[in-house]
VMD Tcl script that draws the C-alpha trace (Angstrom):
set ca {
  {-15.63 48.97 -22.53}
  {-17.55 46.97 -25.33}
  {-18.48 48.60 -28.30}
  {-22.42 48.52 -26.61}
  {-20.90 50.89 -24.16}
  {-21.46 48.26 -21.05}
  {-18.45 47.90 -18.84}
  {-17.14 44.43 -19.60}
  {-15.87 43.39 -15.90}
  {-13.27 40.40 -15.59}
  {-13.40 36.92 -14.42}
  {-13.78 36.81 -10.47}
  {-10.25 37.11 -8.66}
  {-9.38 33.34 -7.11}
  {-6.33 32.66 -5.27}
  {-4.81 29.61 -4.99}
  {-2.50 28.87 -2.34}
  {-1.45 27.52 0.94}
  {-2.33 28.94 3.91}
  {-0.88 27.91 7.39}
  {-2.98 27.72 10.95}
  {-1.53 28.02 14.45}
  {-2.58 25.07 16.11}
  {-0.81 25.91 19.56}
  {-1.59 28.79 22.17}
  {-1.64 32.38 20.41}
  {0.96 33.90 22.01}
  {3.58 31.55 21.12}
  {6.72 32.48 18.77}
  {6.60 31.69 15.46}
  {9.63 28.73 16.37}
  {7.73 27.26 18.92}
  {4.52 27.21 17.04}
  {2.86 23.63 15.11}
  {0.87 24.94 11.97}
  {-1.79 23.31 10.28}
  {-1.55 23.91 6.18}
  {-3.83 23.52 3.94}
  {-4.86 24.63 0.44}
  {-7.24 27.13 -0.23}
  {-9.15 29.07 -3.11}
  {-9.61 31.98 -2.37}
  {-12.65 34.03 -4.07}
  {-13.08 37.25 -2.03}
  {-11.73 38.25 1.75}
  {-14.31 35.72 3.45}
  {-15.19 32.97 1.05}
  {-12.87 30.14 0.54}
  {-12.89 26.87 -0.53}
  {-10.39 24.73 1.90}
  {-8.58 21.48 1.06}
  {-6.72 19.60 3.37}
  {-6.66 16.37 5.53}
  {-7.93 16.14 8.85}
  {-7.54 13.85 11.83}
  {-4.65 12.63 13.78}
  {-1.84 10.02 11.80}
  {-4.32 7.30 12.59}
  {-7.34 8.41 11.13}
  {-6.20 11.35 8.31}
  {-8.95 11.99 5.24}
  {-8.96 14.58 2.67}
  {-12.00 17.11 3.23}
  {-13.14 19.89 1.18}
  {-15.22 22.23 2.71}
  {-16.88 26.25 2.27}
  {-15.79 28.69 4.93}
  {-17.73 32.22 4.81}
  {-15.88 34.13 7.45}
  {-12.09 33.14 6.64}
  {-10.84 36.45 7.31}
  {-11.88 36.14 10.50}
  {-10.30 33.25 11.43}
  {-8.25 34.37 14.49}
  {-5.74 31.18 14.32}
  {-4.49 31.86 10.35}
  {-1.42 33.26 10.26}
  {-0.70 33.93 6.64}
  {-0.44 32.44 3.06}
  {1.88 32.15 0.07}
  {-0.04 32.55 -3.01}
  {0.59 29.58 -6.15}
  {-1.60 30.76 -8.72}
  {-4.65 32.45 -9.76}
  {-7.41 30.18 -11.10}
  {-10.96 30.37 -12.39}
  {-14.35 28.95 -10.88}
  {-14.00 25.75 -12.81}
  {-10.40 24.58 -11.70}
  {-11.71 24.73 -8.29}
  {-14.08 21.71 -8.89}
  {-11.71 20.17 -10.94}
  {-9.05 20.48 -8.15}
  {-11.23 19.30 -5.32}
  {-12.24 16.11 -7.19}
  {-8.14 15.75 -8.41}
  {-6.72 15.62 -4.63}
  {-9.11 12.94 -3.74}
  {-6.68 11.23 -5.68}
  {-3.45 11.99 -2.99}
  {-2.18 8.95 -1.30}
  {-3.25 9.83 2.48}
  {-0.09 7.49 5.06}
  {-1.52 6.72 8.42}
  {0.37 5.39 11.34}
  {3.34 7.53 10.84}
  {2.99 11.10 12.07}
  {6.69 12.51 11.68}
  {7.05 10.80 7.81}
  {3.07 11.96 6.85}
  {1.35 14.99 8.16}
  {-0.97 17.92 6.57}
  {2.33 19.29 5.29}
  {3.73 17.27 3.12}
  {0.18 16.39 2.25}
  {0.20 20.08 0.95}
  {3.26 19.28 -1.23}
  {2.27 16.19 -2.67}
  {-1.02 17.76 -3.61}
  {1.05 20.54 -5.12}
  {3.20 18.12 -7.02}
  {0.41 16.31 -8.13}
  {-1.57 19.06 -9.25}
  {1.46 20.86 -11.24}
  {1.78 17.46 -12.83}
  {-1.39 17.66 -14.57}
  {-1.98 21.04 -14.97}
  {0.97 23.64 -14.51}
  {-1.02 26.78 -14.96}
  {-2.39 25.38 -11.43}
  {1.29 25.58 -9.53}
  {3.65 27.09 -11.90}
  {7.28 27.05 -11.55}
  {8.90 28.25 -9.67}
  {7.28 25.57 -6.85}
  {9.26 23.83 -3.79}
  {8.52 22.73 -0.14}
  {11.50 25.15 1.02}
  {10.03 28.14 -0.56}
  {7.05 27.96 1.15}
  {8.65 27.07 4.42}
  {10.67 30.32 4.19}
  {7.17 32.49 2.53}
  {5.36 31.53 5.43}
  {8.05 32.64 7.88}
  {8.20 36.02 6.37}
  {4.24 35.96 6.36}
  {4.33 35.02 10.33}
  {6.44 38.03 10.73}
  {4.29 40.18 8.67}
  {1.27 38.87 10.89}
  {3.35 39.40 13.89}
  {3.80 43.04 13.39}
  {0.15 43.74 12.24}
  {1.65 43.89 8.61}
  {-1.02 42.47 5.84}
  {-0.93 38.79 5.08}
  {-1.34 37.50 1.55}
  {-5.54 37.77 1.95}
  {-5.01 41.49 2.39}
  {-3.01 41.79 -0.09}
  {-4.64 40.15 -2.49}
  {-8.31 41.77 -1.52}
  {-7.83 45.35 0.18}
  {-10.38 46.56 2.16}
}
mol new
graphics top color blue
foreach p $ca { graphics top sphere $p radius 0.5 }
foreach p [lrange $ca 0 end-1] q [lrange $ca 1 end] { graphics top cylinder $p $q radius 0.2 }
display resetview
């Protein structure tokens, strides 16, 4: 409490991390499943800013875009949190992964993945408060099995974790 007596409340709660989308039939095993992953910033249980590249190998762009509902996105199937940032990294990190070398024409060297860890090298490289160590590509491979799992058995995912109902 201040010394006016007014609660003093905190910065807003944003997550930063990489979240991973089913892009084959639902009732597939995790194994057989292709997942889309993106980056997200996460300010509450449905608002989210999303980063990530769309289009096929021949046509990939980075787009940035608002989503008001993402907790009820039935194809999500977990996250693995990087950091915890404020409003105005969020701006700063949409403009900075403009800056991510997008390959075309070679789906199985260049793919939303490894889009995901070049942004996070990238971004860790210029500010490591952003994607703090420890960071690698196999971590997150094995986080987001564990979170499949979790999702699997009706277990909370990192968004209901991180924001209880």
């Amino acid at each position: 409490m201040s010394t006016t007596g007014l609660l003093v409340m905190p910065p807003n709660k944003i997550i930063f991390g990489v979240f991973q989308n089913t892009l084959g039939p639902l009732d597939k095993p995790c194994e057989e499943q292709s997942f889309h992953w993106s980056l997200v910033a996460l300010s509450s249980p449905m608002d989210a800013t999303i980063f990530h590249i769309e289009g096929n190998a021949d046509s990939f762009g980075y787009v940035t875009k608002q989503a008001t509902h993402f907790r009820n996105s039935k194809t999500i199937r977990g996250g693995v949190k990087i950091s915890e940032i404020s409003e105005e990294q969020v701006a700063w990190i949409a403009n900075t992964l403009s800056q991510v070398e997008i390959v075309r024409g070679d789906a199985v060297a260049f793919n939303c993945q490894t889009w995901c860890v070049r942004a996070l090298r990238l971004l860790r490289e210029l500010d490591p408060s952003i994607v703090p160590q420890p960071f690698s590509e196999a971590r997150i491979r094995e986080e987001f099995v564990r979170e499949y799992e979790r999702w699997d058995t009706g277990e909370d995912t990192l968004d209901e974790r991180e924001f209880p109902a």
